[in-house]
C-alpha positions in Angstrom: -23.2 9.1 -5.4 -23.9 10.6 -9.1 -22.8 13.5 -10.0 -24.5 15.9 -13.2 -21.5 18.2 -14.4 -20.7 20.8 -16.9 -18.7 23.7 -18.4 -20.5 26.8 -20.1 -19.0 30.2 -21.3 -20.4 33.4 -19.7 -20.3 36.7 -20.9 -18.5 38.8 -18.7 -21.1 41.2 -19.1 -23.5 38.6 -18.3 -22.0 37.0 -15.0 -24.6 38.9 -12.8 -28.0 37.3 -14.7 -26.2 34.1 -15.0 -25.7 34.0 -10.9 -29.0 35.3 -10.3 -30.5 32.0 -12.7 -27.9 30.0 -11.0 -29.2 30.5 -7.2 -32.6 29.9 -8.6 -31.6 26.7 -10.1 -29.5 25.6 -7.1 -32.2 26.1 -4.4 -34.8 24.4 -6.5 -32.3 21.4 -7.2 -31.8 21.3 -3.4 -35.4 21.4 -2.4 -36.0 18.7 -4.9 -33.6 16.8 -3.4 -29.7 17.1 -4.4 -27.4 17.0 -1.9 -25.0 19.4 -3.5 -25.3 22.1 -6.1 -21.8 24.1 -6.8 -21.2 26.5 -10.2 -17.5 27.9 -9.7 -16.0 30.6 -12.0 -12.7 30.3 -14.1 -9.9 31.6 -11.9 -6.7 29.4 -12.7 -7.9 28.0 -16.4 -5.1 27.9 -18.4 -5.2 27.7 -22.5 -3.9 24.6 -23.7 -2.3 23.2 -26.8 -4.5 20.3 -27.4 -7.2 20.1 -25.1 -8.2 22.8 -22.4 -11.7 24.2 -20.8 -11.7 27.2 -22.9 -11.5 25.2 -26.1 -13.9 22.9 -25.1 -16.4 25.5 -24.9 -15.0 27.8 -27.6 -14.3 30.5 -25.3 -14.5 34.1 -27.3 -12.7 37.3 -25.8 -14.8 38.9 -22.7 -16.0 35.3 -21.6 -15.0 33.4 -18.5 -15.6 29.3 -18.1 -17.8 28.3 -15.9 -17.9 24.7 -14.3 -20.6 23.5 -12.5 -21.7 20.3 -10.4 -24.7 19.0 -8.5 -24.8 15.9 -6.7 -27.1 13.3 -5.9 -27.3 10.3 -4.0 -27.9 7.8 -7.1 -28.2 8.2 -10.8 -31.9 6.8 -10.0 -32.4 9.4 -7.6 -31.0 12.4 -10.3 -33.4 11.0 -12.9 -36.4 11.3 -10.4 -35.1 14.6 -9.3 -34.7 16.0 -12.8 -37.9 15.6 -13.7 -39.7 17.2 -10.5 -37.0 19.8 -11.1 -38.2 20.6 -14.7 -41.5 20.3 -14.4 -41.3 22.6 -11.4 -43.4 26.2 -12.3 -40.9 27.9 -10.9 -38.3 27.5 -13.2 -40.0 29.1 -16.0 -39.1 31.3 -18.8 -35.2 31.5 -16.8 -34.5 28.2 -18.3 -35.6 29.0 -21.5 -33.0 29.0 -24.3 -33.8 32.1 -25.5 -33.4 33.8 -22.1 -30.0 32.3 -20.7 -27.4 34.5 -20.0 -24.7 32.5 -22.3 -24.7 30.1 -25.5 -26.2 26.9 -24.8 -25.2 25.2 -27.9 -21.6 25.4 -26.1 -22.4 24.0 -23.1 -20.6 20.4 -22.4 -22.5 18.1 -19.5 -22.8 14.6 -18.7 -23.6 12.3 -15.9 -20.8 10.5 -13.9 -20.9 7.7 -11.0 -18.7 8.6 -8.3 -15.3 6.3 -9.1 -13.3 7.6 -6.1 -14.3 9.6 -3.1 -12.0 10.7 -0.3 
């Protein structure tokens, strides 16, 4: 399995656009092909000292963290679904820098092979 991840900040104000871009996303990722697409709101995400969520994406007063997942069956299989996945008409302006409900520039992500699964 390979798994795309990340961690964004979301207006609070803006949590309501943000799912509404997020179910779009997720049903598209799916009907490309992902096996899983999960994006989970801050509940239990303590500050810390050194290292935390909120400092990784400088979280500003009246933002939550957001962290987010999809999964795939192979990083070969993510590439190939990325693609169809962005050059897919539907996703349009919602992807669009200028029309996401939260700072991009802030967003963390990477790609991970599975190391352990339970």
């Amino acid at each position: 399995m390979y798994i795309d991840g990340f961690v964004v900040a979301v207006p609070e104000k803006n949590l309501a656009a943000y799912r509404r871009m997020s179910r779009k996303a997720g049903k598209l990722w799916r009907e490309h092909g992902a096996l899983d697409y999960v994006e989970a709101v801050g509940d239990d995400v303590p500050a810390g000292k050194s290292t935390s969520f909120a400092k990784s994406v400088k979280l500003k007063p009246g933002e939550v963290v957001v962290f987010a997942y999809i999964v795939y069956g192979s990083r070969v299989q993510r590439d190939r679904i990325n693609k169809k996945v962005m050059a897919d008409p539907r996703l349009g302006a919602d992807m669009a820098a200028a029309s996401m409900p939260f700072d991009s520039k802030r967003m963390i992500f990477g790609g991970f092979k599975t190391f352990v699964r339970i």
